[in-house]
C-alpha positions as CSV (number, residue, x, y, z in Angstrom):
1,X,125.1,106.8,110.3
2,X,121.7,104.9,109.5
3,X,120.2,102.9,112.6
4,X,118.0,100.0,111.3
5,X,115.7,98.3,114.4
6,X,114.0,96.0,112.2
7,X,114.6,94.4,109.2
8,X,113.1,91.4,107.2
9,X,116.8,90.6,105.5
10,X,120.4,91.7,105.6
11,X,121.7,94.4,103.8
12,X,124.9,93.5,103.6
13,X,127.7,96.1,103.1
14,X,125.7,99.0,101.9
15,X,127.4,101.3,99.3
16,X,126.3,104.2,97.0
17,X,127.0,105.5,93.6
18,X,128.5,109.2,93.3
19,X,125.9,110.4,91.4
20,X,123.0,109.4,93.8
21,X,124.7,110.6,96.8
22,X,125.2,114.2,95.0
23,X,121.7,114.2,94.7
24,X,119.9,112.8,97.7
25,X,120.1,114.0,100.9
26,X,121.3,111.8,104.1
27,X,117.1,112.1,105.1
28,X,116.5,110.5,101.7
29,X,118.9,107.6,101.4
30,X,118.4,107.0,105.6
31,X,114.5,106.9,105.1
32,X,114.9,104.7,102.0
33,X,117.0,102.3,103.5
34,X,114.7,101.8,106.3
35,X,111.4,101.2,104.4
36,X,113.5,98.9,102.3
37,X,114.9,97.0,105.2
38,X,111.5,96.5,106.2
39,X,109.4,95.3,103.3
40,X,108.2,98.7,102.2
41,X,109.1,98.9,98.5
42,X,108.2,102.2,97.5
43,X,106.5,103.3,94.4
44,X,107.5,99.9,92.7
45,X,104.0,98.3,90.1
46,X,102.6,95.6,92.0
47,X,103.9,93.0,89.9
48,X,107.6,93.7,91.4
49,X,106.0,93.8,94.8
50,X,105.7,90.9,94.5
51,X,108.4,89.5,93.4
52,X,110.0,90.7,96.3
53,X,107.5,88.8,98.5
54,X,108.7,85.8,96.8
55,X,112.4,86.7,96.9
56,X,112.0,87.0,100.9
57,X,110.9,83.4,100.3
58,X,113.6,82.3,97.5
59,X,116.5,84.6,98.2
60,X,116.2,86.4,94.8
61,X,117.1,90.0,94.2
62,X,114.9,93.2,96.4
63,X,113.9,96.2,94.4
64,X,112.5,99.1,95.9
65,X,112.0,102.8,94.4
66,X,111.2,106.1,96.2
67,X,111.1,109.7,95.4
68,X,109.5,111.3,92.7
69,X,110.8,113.2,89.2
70,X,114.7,113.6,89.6
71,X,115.0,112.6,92.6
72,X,113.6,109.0,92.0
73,X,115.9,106.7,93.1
74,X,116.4,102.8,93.6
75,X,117.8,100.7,96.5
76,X,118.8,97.2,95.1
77,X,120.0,94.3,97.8
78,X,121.8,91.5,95.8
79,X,120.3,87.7,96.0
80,X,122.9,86.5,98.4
81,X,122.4,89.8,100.5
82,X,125.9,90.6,100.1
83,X,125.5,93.8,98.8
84,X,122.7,96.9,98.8
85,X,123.1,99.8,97.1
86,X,121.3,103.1,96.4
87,X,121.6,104.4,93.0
88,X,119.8,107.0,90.5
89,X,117.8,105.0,87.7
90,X,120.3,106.4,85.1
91,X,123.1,104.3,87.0
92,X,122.2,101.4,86.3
């Protein structure tokens, strides 16, 4: 279970596709979530950085990326916060 202390927005219910959770570990998706939760977005280009300053503001969709090679992976929050989910670029 992944304990979140601080976050800028809710996640909503959080849910993952098969193929990223046969791939990352509970460390990855755990750590991902919480630099998500808190504004860090990873190895996003600045450009979608921000854009997800300015959907803090407007309530659009949150973007982040982390890991590296094959185990690069994305964590997407919808623009109502209903929804977050980690999934493997190829899922999408």
């Amino acid at each position: 279970m992944i304990v979140l202390t601080q976050t800028l927005f809710p996640l909503g219910h959080t849910v993952i596709t098969a193929n990223a959770q046969s791939i990352l570990t509970a460390e990855e998706i755990g750590d991902g979530m919480a630099r998500h939760a808190s504004g860090d977005w990873g190895n996003v280009p600045p450009e979608d950085a921000k854009l997800n300053e300015q959907a803090l503001e407007h309530g659009s969709r949150l973007l982040s990326a982390y890991g590296e090679k094959d185990r690069r992976f994305w964590i997407i929050t919808e623009a109502d916060r209903s929804v977050t989910t980690v999934l493997m670029p190829q899922d999408y």
